[in-house]
C-alpha positions, 0 to 999 in steps of 0.5 A, spaced: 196 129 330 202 132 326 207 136 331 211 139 326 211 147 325 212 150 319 214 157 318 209 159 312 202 154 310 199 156 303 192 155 302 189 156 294 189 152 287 194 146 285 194 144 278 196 141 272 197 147 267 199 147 259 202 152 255 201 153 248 203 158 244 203 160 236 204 166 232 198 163 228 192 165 233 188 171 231 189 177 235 181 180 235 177 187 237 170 185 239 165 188 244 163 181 246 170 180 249 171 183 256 178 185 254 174 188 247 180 183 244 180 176 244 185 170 241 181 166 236 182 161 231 178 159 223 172 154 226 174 147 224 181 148 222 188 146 224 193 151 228 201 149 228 203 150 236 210 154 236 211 151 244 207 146 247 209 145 255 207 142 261 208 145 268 205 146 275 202 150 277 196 154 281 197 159 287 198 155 292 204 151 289 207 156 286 207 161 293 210 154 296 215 154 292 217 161 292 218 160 300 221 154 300 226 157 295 227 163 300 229 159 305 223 157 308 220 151 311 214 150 307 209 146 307 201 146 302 195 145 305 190 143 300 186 137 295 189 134 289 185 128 285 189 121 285 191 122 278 197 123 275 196 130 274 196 130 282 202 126 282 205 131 278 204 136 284 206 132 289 212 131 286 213 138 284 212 140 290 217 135 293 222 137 288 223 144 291 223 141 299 215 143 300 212 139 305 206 135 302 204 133 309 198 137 309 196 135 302 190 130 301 189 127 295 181 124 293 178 120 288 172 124 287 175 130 282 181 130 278 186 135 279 185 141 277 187 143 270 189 149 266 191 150 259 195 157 256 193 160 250 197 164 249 201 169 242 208 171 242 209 179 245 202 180 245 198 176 251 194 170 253 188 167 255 187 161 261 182 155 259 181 153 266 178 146 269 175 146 276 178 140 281 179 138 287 183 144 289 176 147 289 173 143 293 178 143 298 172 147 303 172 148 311 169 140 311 176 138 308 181 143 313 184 140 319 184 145 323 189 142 329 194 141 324 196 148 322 202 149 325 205 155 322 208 162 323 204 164 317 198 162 312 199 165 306 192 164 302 191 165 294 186 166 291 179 161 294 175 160 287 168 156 286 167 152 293 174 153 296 173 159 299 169 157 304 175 155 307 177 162 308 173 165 315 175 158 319 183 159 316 184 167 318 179 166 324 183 159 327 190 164 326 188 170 328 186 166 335 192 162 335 197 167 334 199 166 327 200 172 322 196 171 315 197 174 308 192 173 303 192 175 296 184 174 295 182 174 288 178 168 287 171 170 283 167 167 288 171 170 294 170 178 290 163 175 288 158 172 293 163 172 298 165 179 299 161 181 305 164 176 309 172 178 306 170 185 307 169 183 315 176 179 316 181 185 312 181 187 319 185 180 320 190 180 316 196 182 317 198 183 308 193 183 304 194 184 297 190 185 290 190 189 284 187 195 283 180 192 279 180 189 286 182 193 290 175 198 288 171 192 288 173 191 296 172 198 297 168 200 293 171 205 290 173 208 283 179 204 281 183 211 279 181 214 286 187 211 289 188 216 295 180 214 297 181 207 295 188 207 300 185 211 306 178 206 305 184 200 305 187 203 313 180 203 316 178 196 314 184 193 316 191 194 321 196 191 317 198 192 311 195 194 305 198 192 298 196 194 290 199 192 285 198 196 278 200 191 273 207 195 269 206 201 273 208 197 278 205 197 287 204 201 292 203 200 299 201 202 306 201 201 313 196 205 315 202 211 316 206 211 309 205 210 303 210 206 299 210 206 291 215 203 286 216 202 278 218 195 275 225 194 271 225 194 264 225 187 263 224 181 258 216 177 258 216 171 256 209 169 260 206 172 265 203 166 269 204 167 276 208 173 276 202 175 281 203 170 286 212 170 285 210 178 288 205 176 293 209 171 296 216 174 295 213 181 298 210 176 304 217 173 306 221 179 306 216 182 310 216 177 315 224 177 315 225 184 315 219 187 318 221 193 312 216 193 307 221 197 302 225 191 302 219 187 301 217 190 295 224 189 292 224 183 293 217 181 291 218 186 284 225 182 283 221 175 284 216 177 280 220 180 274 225 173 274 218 169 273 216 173 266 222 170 263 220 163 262 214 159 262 211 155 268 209 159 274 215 156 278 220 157 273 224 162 274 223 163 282 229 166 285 232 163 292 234 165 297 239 172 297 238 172 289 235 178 286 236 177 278 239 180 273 235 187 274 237 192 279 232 193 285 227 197 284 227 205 288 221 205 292 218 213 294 216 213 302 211 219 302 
């Protein structure tokens, strides 16, 4: 039995992401497409790729990462395939000075896959293979080993998230503070009874706006309705993330609302994790949430400026090149 103690475990996905990105994909309106706009390409043809790269990335390697870069001691519990894809994780995380200690590694999947589509200044779409990081269920967590001052756990999709229950419940038991960002499909999906009944658990939880009307289910534009359904359900800290129109966050006593800095965007992949975990580390230094929120914007706003959801994370008492962001105490 492992006696190390960390200050943050993340749970959640580790892949092997590849971006690839050309001014010659078609940008289309249909009803078919959720978004009613999709990017497409002539059926049979060959298209000229402007960029093709290679990154790490999933939620539960980049949230490590941006509390290794915060100084912290970290370490990543999950599963990779033994492939090289795998591999390309482990050293990723070893690279930044995250512990793999808690990582296993399988021959039964192969590591989780993801391809980025994207068109230049206009927006992306996520080809995503499932892998051994989805089937990382509570059978695979080895409860006696978290030893930790945090868990930070992303989102949980397909099998994985039956590892969640037994996580929060082993934390809440042991003493140990939990921020989750829960946006996995089958977390919201045929798992949302059972994370309705554990916000009560959570000392941050963060969503965006879509999901915070699903938990709640409330009108996604009733965002006073959807706050007050927020600090019944849970005793911590309820935090909303708006996309360009920036956070708002409650303690069940203030609301706290910021914008975001005009800035570039190169790719916005992983721009939501960069917040989620940089909001949870200032949090947990400071136990100030306005300085949780700068920290996390400007965590955020660093990663948009490059490709690869790891590029671009800022360390410890660097803020980038934009001031911090004002935020309003109602």
């Amino acid at each position: 039995m492992s006696n190390k103690k960390y200050d943050v475990i993340t749970f959640g996905s580790a892949t092997q992401d590849v971006f690839m990105s050309s001014r010659k994909f078609q940008v289309v309106e249909g009803e078919n497409f959720v978004t009613k706009k999709g990017i497409c390409v002539s059926l049979g043809s060959k298209i000229l790729m402007d960029d093709v790269a290679f990154f790490v990335g999933g939620c539960g390697v980049n949230s490590a990462v941006t509390f290794a870069r915060q100084g912290l001691k970290t370490a990543h519990a999950g599963m990779i395939g033994k492939d090289g894809n795998g591999q390309a994780v482990k050293e990723e995380l070893k690279k930044h000075g995250v512990s793999t200690d808690l990582l296993k590694e399988t021959d039964k999947w192969p590591t989780a896959f993801s391809v980025i589509v994207s068109h230049p200044d206009i927006g992306r779409s996520i080809l995503k293979k499932l892998g051994a990081c989805h089937q990382y269920t509570d059978k695979e967590v080895e409860l006696d080993k978290l030893k930790a001052e945090w868990f930070y756990l992303g989102s949980l999709s397909s099998f994985s998230y039956k590892a969640f229950a037994p996580v929060v419940n082993f934390a809440r038991e042991n003493g140990i503070k939990v921020a989750a960002n829960p946006v996995g499909d089958t977390q919201l999906s045929e798992g949302l009874e059972e994370l309705r009944s554990l916000l009560n658990k959570l000392d941050i939880l963060v969503v965006n706006q879509e999901e915070a009307s699903l938990l709640t289910g409330i009108d996604y534009k009733k965002e006073d309705e959807i706050f007050d359904k927020l600090d019944e359900m849970m005793g911590g800290v309820a935090v909303m993330t708006k996309g360009p129109e920036g956070v708002v966050v409650s303690d069940g006593k203030n609301r706290y609302s910021a914008g975001i800095p005009e800035s570039g965007m190169v790719d916005r992949t992983g721009a939501g994790d960069a917040f989620g975990s940089a909001f949870t580390a200032g949090y947990g230094e400071k136990r100030d949430i306005v300085h949780a929120i700068q920290l996390g914007t400007a965590n955020a706003t660093s990663v948009l400026q490059e490709f690869g959801a790891t590029n671009g994370l800022l360390t410890k008492d660097e803020w980038g090149d934009w001031p911090k962001v004002d935020v309003e105490v109602k």
